[in-house]
C-alpha positions as CSV (number, residue, x, y, z in Angstrom):
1,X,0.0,0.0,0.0
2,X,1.5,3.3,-1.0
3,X,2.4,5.8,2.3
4,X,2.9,9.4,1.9
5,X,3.4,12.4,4.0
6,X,1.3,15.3,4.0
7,X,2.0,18.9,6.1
8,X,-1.1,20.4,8.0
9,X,-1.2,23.1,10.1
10,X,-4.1,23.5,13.2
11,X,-6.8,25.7,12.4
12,X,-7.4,27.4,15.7
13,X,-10.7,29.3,14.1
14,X,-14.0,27.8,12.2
15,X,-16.9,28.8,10.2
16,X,-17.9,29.3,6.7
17,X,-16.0,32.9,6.7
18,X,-13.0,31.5,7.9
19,X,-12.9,28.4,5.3
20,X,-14.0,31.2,2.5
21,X,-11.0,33.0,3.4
22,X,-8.0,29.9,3.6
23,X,-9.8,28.8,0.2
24,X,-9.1,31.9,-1.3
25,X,-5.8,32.2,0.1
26,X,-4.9,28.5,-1.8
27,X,-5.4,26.4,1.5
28,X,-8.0,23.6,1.7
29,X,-9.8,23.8,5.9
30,X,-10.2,20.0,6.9
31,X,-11.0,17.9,9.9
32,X,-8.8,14.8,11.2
33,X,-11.0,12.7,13.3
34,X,-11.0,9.0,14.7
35,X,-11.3,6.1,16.9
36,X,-9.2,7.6,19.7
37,X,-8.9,11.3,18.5
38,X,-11.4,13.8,19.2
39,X,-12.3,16.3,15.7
40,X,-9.0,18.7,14.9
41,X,-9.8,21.3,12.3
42,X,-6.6,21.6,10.2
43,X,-5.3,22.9,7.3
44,X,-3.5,21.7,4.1
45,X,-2.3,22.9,0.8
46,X,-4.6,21.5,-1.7
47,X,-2.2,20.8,-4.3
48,X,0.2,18.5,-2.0
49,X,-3.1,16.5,-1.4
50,X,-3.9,16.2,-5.0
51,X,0.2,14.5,-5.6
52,X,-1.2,12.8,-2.5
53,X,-3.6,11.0,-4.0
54,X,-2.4,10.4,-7.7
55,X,-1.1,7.2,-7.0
56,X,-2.6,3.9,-7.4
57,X,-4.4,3.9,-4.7
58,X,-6.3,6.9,-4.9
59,X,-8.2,7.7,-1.7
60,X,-7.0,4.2,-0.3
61,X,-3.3,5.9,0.5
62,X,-1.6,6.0,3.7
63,X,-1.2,9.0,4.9
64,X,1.2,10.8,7.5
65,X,0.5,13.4,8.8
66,X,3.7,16.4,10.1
67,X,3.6,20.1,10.8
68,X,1.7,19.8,13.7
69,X,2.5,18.5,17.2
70,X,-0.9,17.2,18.0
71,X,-1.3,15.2,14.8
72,X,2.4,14.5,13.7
73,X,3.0,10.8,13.2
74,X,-0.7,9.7,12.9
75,X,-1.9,7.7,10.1
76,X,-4.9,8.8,8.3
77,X,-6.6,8.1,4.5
78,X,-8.6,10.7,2.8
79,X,-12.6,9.9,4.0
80,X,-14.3,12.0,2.3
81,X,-13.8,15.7,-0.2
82,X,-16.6,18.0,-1.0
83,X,-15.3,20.2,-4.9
84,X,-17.0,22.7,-6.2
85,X,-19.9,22.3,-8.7
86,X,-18.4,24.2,-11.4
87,X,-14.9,24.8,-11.2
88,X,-14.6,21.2,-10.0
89,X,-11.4,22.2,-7.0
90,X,-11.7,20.6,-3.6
91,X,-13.1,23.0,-0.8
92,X,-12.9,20.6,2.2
93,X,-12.0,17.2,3.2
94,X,-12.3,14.6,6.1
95,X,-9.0,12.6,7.1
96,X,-9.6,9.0,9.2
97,X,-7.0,8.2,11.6
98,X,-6.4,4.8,11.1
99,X,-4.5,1.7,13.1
100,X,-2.0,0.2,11.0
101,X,-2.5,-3.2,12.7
102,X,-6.4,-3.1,13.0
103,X,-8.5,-4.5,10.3
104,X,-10.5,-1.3,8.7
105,X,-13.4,-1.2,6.1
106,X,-11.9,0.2,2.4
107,X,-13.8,0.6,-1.3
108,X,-11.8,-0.6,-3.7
109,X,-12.6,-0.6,-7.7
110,X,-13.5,-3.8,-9.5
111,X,-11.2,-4.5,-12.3
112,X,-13.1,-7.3,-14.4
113,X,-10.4,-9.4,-16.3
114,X,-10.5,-10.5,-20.1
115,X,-13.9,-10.9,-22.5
116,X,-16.5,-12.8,-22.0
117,X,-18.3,-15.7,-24.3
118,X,-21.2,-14.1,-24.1
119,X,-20.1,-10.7,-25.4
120,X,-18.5,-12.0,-28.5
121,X,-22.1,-13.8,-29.1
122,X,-23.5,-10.3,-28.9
123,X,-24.0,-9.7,-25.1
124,X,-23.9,-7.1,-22.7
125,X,-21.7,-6.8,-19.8
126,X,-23.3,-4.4,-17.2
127,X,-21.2,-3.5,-14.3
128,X,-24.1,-3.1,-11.1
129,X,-21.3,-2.4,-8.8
130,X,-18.1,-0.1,-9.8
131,X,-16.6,-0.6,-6.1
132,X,-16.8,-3.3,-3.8
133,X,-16.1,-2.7,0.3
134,X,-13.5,-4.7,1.6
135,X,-12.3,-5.5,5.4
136,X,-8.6,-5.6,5.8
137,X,-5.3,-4.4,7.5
138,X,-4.8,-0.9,6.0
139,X,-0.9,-1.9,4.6
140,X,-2.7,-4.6,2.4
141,X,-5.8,-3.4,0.7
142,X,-5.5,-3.9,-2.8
143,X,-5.6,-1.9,-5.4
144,X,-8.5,-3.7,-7.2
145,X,-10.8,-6.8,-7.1
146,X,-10.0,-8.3,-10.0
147,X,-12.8,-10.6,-11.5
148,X,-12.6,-12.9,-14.1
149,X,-15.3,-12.8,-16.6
150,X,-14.6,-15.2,-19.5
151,X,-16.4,-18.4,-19.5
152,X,-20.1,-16.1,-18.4
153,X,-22.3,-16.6,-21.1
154,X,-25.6,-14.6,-22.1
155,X,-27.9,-14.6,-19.0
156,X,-25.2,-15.3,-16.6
157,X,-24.9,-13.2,-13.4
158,X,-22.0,-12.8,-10.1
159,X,-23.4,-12.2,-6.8
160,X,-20.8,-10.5,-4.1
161,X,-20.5,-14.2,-2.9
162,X,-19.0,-15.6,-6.0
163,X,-16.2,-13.1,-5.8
164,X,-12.8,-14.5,-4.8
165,X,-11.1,-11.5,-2.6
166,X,-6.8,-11.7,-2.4
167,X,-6.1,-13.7,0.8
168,X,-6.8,-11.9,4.0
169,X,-9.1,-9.3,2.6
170,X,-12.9,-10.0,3.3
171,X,-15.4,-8.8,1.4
172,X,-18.4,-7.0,3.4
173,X,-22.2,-7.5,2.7
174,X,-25.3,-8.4,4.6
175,X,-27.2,-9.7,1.8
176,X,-25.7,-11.3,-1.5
177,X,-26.0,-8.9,-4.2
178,X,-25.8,-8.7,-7.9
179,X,-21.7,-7.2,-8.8
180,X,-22.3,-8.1,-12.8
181,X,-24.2,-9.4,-15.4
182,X,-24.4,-10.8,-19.1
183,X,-27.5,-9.9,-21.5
184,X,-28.2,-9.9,-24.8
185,X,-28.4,-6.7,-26.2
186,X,-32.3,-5.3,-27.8
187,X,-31.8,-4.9,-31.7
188,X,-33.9,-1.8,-32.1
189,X,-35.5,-2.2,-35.3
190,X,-35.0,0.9,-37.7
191,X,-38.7,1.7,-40.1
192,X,-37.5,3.8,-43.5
193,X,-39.5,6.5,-44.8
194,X,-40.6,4.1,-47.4
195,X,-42.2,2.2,-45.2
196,X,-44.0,4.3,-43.0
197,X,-45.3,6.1,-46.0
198,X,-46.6,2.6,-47.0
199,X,-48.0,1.7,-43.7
200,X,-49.6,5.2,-43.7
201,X,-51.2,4.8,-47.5
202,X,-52.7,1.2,-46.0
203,X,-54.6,2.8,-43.2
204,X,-55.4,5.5,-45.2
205,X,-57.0,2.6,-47.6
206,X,-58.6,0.6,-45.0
207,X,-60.1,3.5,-44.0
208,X,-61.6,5.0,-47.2
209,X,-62.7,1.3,-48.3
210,X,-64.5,1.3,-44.3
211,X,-66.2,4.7,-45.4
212,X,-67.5,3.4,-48.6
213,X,-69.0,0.2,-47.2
214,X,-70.7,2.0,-44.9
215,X,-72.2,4.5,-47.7
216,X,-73.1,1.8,-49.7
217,X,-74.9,0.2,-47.1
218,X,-76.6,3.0,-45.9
């Protein structure tokens, strides 16, 4: 698992006012929180959090935190970060301190491996879930949960408890849910011009020759 450090500084002041102001200045206003450590309200440069979490492991990195006495040392992975509708830049983020030799909870992507039967007879294969949460010491998450989808044929599905996690990793779910599945895919059927000027001309028939049956009988 990739480890990196991060400065962060204590913000001694909160509120939206304050976090407008460090935003505008170029810093990013955060909280660290957890198990065994009460909320801090810190701040970080946005940018070193971004080279942060470039890597492989994306929000899944290890974290160490320096700059600041109360925090230096501790462990932490990036939670959770709130960007801006528009311009699409982080404004604020959530840090988990984490045990290195506790078993935490982790998403990690599904990576589906080679092509299946069924797609090269013209199926569909619909990912249901893009992520799958996993249980494990935080040095070994992996990177992905690779699953192998060659021999599924049309109509075949995976449920989360046909999925074989790397050793030691456990895969969380209360109830055993759909990951993938293999359909065929609908042919939509294209009508020319042609032919709905010729399906048009036929009612158009039906009901003039209607009309005059009904004259005639009258």
């Amino acid at each position: 698992m990739a480890q990196v450090e991060l400065n962060v500084e204590i913000r001694e002041k909160s509120g939206k006012g304050v976090a407008r102001k460090l935003r505008s200045a170029g810093r990013l206003p955060a909280v660290v929180y957890g198990k065994t450590l009460e909320p801090t309200a810190v701040v970080v440069d946005p940018k070193e959090l971004e080279v942060a979490i470039s890597g492989e492991a994306g929000l899944n990195t290890l974290i160490t935190l320096k700059g600041a006495p109360e925090l230096d040392g501790k462990v932490v992975i990036l939670k959770d970060v709130d960007v801006h509708a528009i311009r699409r830049d982080m404004i604020s983020a959530d840090f988990h301190a984490i045990n290195l030799k506790e078993k935490s909870a982790f998403m990690v992507p599904v990576n589906l491996v080679g092509t299946a039967v069924g797609q090269k007879e013209g199926g569909s294969l619909q990912l249901v879930r893009n992520e799958l949460e996993v249980l494990c010491l935080p040095t070994e998450v992996p990177q992905t949960i690779d699953i192998d989808v060659t021999a599924l044929e049309i109509g075949d599905t995976i449920h989360i408890e046909e999925v074989v996690a790397p050793e030691g990793i456990d895969l969380v779910h209360d109830v055993n849910f759909t990951v993938l599945t293999l359909s065929i895919i609908k042919e939509e059927v294209e009508v020319s011009e042609d032919d709905e000027l010729g399906e048009e001309e036929g009612e158009a028939g039906e009901v003039a020759a209607a009309e005059g049956g009904e004259a005639a009988a009258e």
